[in-house]
KOLVEX-371712 format. One record per residue (C-alpha): z negated, y, x; residue number from 1. Coordinates in steps of 0.5 Angstrom, whole numbers, m for minus. Example, Ala and Ser with C-alpha at 12.3 -4.5 7.8 and 13.67 -1.06 7.14 Angstrom:
2
{up=m16; north=m9; east=25; num=1} $
{up=m14; north=m2; east=27; num=2} $
# end
This chain:
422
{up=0; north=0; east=0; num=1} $
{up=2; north=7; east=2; num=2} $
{up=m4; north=12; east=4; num=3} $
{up=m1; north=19; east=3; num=4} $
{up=m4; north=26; east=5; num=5} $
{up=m2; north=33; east=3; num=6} $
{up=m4; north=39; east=5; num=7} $
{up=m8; north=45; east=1; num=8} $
{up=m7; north=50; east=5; num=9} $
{up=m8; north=48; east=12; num=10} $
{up=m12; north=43; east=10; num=11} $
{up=m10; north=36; east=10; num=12} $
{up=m13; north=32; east=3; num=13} $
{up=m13; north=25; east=3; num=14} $
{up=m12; north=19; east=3; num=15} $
{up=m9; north=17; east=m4; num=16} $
{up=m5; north=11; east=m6; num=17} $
{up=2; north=13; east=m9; num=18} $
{up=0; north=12; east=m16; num=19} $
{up=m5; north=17; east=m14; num=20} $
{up=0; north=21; east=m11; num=21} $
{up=4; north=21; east=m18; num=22} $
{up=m1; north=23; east=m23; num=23} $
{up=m2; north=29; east=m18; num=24} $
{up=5; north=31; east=m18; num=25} $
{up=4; north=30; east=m26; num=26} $
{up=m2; north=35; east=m27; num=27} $
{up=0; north=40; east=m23; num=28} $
{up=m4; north=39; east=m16; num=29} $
{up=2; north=36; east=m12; num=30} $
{up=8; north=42; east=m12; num=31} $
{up=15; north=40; east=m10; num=32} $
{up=13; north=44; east=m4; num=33} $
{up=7; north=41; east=m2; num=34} $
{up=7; north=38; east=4; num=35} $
{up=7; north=31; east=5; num=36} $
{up=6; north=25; east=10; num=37} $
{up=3; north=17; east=11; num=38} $
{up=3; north=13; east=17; num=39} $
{up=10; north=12; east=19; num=40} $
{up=14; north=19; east=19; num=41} $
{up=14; north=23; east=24; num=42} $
{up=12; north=30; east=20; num=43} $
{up=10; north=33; east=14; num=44} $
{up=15; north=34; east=9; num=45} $
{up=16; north=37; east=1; num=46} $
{up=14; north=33; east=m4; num=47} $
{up=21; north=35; east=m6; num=48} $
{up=25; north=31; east=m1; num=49} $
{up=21; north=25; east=m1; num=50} $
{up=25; north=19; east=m3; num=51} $
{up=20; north=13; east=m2; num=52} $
{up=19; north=13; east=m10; num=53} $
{up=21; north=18; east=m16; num=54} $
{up=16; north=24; east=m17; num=55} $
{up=16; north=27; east=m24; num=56} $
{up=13; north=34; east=m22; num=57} $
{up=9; north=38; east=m28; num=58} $
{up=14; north=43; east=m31; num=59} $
{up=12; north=50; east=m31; num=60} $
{up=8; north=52; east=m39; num=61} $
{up=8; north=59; east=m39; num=62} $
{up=2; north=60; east=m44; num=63} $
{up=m1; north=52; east=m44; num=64} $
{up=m7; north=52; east=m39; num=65} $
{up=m6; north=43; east=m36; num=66} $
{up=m14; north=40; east=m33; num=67} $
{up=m14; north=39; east=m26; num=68} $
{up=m15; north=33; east=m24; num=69} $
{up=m15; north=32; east=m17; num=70} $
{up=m19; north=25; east=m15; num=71} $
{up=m22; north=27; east=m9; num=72} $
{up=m24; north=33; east=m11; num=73} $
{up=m32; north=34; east=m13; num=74} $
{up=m32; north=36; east=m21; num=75} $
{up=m35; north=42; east=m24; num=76} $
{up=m41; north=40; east=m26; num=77} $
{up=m43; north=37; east=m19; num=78} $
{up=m42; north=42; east=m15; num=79} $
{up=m46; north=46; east=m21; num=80} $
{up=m52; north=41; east=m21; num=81} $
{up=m52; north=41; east=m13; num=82} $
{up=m51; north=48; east=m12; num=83} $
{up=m57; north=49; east=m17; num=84} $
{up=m62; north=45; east=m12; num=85} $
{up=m60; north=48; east=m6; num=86} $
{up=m61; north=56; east=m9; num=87} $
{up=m68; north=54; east=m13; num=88} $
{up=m70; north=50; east=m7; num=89} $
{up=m70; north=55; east=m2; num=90} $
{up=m71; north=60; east=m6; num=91} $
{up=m78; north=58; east=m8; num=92} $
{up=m79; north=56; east=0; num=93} $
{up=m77; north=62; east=3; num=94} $
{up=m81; north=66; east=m3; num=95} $
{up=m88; north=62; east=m1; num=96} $
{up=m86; north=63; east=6; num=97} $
{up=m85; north=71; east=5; num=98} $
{up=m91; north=71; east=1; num=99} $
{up=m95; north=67; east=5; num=100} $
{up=m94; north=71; east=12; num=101} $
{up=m94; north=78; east=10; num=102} $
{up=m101; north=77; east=6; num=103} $
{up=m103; north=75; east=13; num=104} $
{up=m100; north=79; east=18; num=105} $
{up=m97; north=85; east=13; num=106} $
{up=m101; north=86; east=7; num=107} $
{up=m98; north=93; east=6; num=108} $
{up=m92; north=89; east=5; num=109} $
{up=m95; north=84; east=1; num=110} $
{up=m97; north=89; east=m5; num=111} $
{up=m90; north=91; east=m6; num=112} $
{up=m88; north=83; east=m7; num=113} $
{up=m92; north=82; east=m12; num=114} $
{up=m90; north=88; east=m15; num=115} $
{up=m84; north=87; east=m17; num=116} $
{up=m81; north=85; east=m23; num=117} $
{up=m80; north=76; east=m21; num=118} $
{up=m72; north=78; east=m23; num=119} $
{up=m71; north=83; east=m18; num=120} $
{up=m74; north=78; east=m13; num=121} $
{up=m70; north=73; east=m15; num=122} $
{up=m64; north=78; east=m13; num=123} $
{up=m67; north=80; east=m7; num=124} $
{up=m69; north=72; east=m5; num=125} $
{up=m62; north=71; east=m7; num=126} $
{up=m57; north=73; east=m1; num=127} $
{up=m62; north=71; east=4; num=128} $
{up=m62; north=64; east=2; num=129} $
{up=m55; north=64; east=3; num=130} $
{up=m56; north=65; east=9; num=131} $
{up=m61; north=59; east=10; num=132} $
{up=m56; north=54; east=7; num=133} $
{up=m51; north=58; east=12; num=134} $
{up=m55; north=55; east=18; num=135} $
{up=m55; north=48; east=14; num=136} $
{up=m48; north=47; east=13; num=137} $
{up=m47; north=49; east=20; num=138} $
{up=m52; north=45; east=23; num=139} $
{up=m51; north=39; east=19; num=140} $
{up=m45; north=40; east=15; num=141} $
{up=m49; north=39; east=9; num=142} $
{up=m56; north=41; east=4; num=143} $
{up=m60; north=38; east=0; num=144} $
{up=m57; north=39; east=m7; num=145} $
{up=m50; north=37; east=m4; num=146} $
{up=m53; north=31; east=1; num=147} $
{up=m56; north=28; east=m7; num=148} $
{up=m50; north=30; east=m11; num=149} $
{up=m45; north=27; east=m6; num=150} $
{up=m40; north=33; east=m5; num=151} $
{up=m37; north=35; east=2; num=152} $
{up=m34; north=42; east=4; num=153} $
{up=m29; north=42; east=9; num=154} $
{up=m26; north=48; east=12; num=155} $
{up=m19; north=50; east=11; num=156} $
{up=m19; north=57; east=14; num=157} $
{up=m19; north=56; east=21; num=158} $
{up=m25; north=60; east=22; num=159} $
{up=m30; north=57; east=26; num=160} $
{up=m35; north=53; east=23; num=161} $
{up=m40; north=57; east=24; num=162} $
{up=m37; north=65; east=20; num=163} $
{up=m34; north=59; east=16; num=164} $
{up=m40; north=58; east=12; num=165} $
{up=m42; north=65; east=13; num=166} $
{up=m36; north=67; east=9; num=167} $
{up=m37; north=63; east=4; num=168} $
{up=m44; north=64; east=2; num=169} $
{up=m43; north=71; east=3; num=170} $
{up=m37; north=70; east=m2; num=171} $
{up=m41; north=66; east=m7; num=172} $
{up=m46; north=71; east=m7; num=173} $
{up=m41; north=76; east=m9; num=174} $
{up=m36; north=72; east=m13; num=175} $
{up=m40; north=66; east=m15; num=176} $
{up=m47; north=69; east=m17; num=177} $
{up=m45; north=77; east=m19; num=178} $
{up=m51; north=78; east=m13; num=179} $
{up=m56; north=75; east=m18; num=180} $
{up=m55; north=80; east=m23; num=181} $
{up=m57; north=77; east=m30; num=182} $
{up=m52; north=76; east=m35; num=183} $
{up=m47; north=78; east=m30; num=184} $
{up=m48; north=72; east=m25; num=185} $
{up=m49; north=68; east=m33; num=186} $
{up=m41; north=71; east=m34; num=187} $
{up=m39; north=69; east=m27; num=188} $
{up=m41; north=62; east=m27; num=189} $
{up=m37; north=61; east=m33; num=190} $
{up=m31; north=64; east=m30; num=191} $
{up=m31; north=60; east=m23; num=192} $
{up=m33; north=53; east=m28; num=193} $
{up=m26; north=55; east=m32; num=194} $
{up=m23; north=56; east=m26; num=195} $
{up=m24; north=50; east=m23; num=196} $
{up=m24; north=46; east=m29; num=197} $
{up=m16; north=48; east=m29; num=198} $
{up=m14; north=49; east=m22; num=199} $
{up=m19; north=45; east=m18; num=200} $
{up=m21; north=50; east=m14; num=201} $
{up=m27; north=56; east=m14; num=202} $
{up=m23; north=64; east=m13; num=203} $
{up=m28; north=64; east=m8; num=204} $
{up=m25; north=57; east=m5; num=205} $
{up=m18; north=59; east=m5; num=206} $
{up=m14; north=58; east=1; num=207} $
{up=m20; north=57; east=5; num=208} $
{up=m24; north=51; east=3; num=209} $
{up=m24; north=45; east=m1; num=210} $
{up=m30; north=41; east=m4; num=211} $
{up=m29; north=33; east=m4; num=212} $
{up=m33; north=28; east=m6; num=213} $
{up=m33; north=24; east=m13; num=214} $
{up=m41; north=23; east=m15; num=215} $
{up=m42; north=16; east=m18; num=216} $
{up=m46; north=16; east=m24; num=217} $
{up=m52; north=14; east=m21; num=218} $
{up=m51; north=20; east=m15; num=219} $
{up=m50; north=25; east=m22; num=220} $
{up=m56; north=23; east=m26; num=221} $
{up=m61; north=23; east=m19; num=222} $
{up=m58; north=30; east=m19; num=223} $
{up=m59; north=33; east=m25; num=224} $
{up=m66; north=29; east=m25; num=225} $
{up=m68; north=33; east=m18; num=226} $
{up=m64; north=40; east=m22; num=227} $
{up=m69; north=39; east=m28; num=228} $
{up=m75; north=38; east=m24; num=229} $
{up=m74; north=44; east=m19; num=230} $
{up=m73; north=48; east=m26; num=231} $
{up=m79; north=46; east=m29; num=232} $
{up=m83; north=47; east=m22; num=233} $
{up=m80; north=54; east=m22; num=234} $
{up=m82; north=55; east=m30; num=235} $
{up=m89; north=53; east=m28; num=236} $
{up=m89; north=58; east=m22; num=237} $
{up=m88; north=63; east=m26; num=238} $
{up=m93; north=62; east=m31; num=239} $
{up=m97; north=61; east=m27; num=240} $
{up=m95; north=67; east=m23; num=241} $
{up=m96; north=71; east=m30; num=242} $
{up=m102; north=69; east=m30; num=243} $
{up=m106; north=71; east=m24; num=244} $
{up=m102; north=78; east=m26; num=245} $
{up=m106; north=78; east=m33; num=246} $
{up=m113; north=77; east=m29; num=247} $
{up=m112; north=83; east=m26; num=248} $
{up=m114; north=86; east=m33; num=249} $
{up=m118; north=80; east=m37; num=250} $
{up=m126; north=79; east=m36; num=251} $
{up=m131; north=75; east=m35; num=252} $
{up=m138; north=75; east=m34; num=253} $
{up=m142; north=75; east=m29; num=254} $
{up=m149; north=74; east=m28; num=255} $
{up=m153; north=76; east=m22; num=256} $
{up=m157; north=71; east=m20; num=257} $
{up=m162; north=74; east=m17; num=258} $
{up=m164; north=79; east=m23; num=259} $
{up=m161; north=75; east=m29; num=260} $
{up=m157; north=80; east=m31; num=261} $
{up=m151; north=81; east=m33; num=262} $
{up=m144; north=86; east=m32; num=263} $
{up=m136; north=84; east=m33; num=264} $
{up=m132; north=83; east=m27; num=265} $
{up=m124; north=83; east=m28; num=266} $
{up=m122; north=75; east=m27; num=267} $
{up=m118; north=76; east=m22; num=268} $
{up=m125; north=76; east=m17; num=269} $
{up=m127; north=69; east=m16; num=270} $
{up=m136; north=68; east=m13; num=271} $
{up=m139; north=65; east=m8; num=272} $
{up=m147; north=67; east=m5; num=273} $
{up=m147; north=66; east=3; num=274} $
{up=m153; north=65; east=7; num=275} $
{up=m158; north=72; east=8; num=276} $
{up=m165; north=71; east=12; num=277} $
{up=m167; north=76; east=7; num=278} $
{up=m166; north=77; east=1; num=279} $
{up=m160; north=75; east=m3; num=280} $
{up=m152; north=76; east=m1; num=281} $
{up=m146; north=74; east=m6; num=282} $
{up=m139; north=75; east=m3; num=283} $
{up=m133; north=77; east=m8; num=284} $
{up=m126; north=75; east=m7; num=285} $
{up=m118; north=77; east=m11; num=286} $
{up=m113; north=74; east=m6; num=287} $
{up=m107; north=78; east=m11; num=288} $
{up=m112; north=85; east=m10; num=289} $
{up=m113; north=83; east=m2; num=290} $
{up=m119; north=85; east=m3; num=291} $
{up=m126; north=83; east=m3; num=292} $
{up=m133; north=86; east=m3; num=293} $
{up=m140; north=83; east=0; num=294} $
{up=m146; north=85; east=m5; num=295} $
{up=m154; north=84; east=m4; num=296} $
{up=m160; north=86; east=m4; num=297} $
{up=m166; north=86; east=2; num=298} $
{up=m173; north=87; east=0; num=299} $
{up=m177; north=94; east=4; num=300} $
{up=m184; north=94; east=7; num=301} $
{up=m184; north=102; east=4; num=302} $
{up=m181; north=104; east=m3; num=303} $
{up=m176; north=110; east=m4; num=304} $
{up=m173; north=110; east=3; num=305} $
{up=m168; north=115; east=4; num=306} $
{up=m161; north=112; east=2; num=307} $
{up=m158; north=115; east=8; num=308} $
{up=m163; north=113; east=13; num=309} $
{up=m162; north=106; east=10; num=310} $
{up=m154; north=107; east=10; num=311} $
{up=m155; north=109; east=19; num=312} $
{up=m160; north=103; east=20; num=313} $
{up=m154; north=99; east=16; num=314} $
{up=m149; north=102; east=20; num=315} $
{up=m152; north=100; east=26; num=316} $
{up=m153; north=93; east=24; num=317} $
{up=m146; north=91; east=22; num=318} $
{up=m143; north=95; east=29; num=319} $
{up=m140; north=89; east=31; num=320} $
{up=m136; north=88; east=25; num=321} $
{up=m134; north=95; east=23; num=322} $
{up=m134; north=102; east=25; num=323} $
{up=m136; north=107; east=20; num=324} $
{up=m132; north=113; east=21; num=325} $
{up=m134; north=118; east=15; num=326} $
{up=m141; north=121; east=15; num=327} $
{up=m146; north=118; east=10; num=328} $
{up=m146; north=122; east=3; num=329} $
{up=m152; north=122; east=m2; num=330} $
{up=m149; north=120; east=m9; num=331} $
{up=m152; north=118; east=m15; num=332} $
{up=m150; north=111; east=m17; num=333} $
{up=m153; north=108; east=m25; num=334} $
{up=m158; north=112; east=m24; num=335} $
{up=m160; north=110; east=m17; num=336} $
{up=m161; north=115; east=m11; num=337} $
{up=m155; north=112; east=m7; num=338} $
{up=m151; north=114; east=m1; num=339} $
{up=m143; north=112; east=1; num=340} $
{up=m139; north=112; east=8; num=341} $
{up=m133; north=109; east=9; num=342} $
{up=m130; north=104; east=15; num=343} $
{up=m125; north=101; east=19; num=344} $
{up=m125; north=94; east=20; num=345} $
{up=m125; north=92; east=28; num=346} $
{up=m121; north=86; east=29; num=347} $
{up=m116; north=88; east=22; num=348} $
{up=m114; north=95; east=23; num=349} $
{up=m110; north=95; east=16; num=350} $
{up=m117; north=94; east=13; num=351} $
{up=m121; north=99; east=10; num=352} $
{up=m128; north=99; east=9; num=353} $
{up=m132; north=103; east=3; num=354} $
{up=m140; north=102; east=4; num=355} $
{up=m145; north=104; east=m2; num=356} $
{up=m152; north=104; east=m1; num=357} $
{up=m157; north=104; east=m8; num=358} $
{up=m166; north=104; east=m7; num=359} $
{up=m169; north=102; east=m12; num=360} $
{up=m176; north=102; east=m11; num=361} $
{up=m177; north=97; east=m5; num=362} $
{up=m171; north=94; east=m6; num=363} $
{up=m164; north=96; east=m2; num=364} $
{up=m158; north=94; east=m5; num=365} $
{up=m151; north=95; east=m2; num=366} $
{up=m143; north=94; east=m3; num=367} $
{up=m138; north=93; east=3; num=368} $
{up=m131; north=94; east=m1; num=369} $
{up=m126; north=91; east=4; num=370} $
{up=m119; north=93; east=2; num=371} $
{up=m113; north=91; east=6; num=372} $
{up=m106; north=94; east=7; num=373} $
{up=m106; north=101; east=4; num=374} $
{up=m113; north=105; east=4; num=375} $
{up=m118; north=106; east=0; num=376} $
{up=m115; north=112; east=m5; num=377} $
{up=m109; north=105; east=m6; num=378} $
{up=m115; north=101; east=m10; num=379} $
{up=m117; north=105; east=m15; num=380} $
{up=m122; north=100; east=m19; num=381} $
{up=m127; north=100; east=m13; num=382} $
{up=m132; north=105; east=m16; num=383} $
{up=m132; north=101; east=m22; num=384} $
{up=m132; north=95; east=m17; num=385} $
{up=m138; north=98; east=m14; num=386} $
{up=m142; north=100; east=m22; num=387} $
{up=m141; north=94; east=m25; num=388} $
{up=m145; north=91; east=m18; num=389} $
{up=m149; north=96; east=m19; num=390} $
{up=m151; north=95; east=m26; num=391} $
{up=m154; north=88; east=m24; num=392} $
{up=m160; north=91; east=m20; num=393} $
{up=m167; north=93; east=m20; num=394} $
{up=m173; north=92; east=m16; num=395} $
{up=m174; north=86; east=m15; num=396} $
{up=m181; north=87; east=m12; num=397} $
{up=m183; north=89; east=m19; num=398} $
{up=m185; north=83; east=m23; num=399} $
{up=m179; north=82; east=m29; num=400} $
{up=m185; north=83; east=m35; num=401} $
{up=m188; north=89; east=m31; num=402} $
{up=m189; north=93; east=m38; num=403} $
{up=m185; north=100; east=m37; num=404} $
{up=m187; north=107; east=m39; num=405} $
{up=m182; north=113; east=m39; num=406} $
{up=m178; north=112; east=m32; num=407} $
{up=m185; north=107; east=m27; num=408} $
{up=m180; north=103; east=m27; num=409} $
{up=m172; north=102; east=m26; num=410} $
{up=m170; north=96; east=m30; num=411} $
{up=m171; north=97; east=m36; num=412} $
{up=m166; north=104; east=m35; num=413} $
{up=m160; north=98; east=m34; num=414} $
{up=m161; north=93; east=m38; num=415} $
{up=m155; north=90; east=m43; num=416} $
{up=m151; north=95; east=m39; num=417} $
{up=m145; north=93; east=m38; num=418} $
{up=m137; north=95; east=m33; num=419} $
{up=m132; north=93; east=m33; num=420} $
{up=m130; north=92; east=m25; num=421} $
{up=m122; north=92; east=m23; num=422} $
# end
């Protein structure tokens, strides 16, 4: 049997059998000017002057669109599913990476990231994985949804391979995917599937590369089975995602441990109590705010201590972690005397400190706020942070059921209080 090979542009396709060969000429993918040639002739020849058997090409209708059907092309659908896995995988990989990285290193970028609306992230991401499955066609001439669906691209422009697949990403991008833009990337795709449904061949593809491979039906139905599960991750991202946004703004209880008394923080702050030699110490942490706050108490020999004599005995204490860099001012917190300074972080310079100090009798309570990536005025809710922490105290050197008489004791001021912390 004779195995033939013809050319789409300047690239050789093949090999099919002759009745292959025949049902090409019929439906239009083999022209009477296509190149052909088989073992046994010397050169390549136009379909139209071979005379080994008769071919019958598909007459020209003017208005009657005829089906491709190429048998060593991929179909449609395949290079769908394929092309689904590999954007959603490597976007949802170079989304975690992006996030993870600058939550690290540049914070400042990270708040930005996570203010953006998931679509124009996703348009953002878009060329960028573009370039990724690039560098993987180059590498190893394939990607992950193309290796699961069984299709293989193959470079007829007579770039190297390396600007070959660059190009053709970038022109994937622009003519496959209209950049990502909603609607209009929906609007494209019906297009190109039109296009290759009745040519064989993407606009982007034209004269420039050929997609072969016939995927079997179990290769097809492991590969609309890995499409569905990155879908269904990626929805569960998302609402997850959605989820830790709205926690900014919803509340929850929370009840200091070491006066019973209860404030409302937002729900984005997760709680846990360190180790203190003295008194009592809770540490509250939001990794979508990169903020976190230390508050705590330390009972005082002497009652009614100066808040700011306290603040630079304090200044002194934690020197090794943080550098104050403002002068104590007095202020008045839920009706206790207080005092407030700001500070910087000495090993994380993007990290800003505000650090409040409230005397209630013979008791000290403080707040350190950390906010990381921009400056304290770019973390609006950290007074209200600080109040509703502050609601919770007293003097714990009271006892609990001490009676109170006009203002001989603090508590009683604080009772059922209750902020809201943002």
């Amino acid at each position: 049997m004779t195995s033939w090979y013809y050319k789409l542009g300047k690239k050789p396709v093949g090999p099919v059998s002759s009745e292959e060969l025949v049902e090409l000429a019929k439906t239009g993918a083999v022209k009477p000017d296509t190149r052909l040639w088989h073992p046994g002739i010397s050169d390549w020849k136009k379909a139209v002057d071979i005379g080994d058997f008769n071919i019958q090409f598909a007459e020209a209708r003017a208005n009657t669109a005829v089906e491709f059907s190429d048998p060593t092309l991929a179909r449609p659908w395949a290079r769908f599913w394929a092309r689904l896995i590999d954007v959603y995988v490597v976007t949802l990989a170079l989304g975690y990476a992006i996030g993870l990285l600058s939550s690290l290193y540049m914070p400042s970028l990270y708040l930005r990231i996570i203010a953006l609306p998931n679509v124009v992230f996703g348009m953002i991401l878009l060329p960028l994985a573009g370039v990724v499955l690039a560098i993987m066609m180059s590498l190893s001439g394939t990607t992950i949804g193309k290796a699961i669906v069984g299709i293989k691209v193959q470079n007829i422009s007579g770039f190297n391979r390396f600007l070959f697949h660059f190009t053709r990403e970038l022109k994937v991008w622009i003519f496959g995917l209209c950049l990502g833009v909603p609607v209009a990337s929906f609007i494209s795709m019906i297009v190109q599937h039109r296009r290759l449904s009745l040519s064989g061949s993407a606009s982007y593809d034209k004269d420039f590369a050929t997609v072969g491979g016939r995927s079997s039906m179990r290769r097809g139905a492991i590969g609309i089975a890995v499409a569905m599960c990155v879908l269904s991750f990626n929805g569960y991202l998302s609402f997850m995602d959605r989820m830790a946004a709205s926690d900014v703004f919803l509340t929850q209880d929370w009840t200091n441990p070491a006066t019973g008394m209860t404030t409302r923080l937002a729900k984005t702050w997760a709680f846990e109590e360190l180790e203190a030699e003295t008194g009592n110490v809770y540490y509250f942490f939001s990794e979508k705010l990169l903020a976190e706050m230390v508050f705590g108490y330390e009972p005082m020999e002497e009652e009614n201590v100066d808040p700011v004599a306290y603040g630079e005995a304090l200044q002194e204490a934690i020197s090794d972690e943080v550098t104050v860099n403002s002068e104590w001012t007095p202020i008045t917190v839920n009706g206790f005397n207080a005092a407030r300074a700001t500070a910087v972080h000495k090993t994380a310079a993007d990290t800003h400190v505000e650090i409040t100090v409230a005397i209630a009798g013979g008791s000290a309570w403080r707040t350190l706020v950390f906010v990381r990536g921009r400056a304290l005025s770019g973390f609006p809710g950290r007074e209200e942070l600080a109040a509703s922490a502050f609601s919770t105290a007293r003097d714990i050197n009271v006892p609990t059921n001490m009676p109170c008489e006009e203002e001989s004791c603090l508590s009683f001021l604080y009772v059922g209080k209750s902020r809201t912390a943002f």
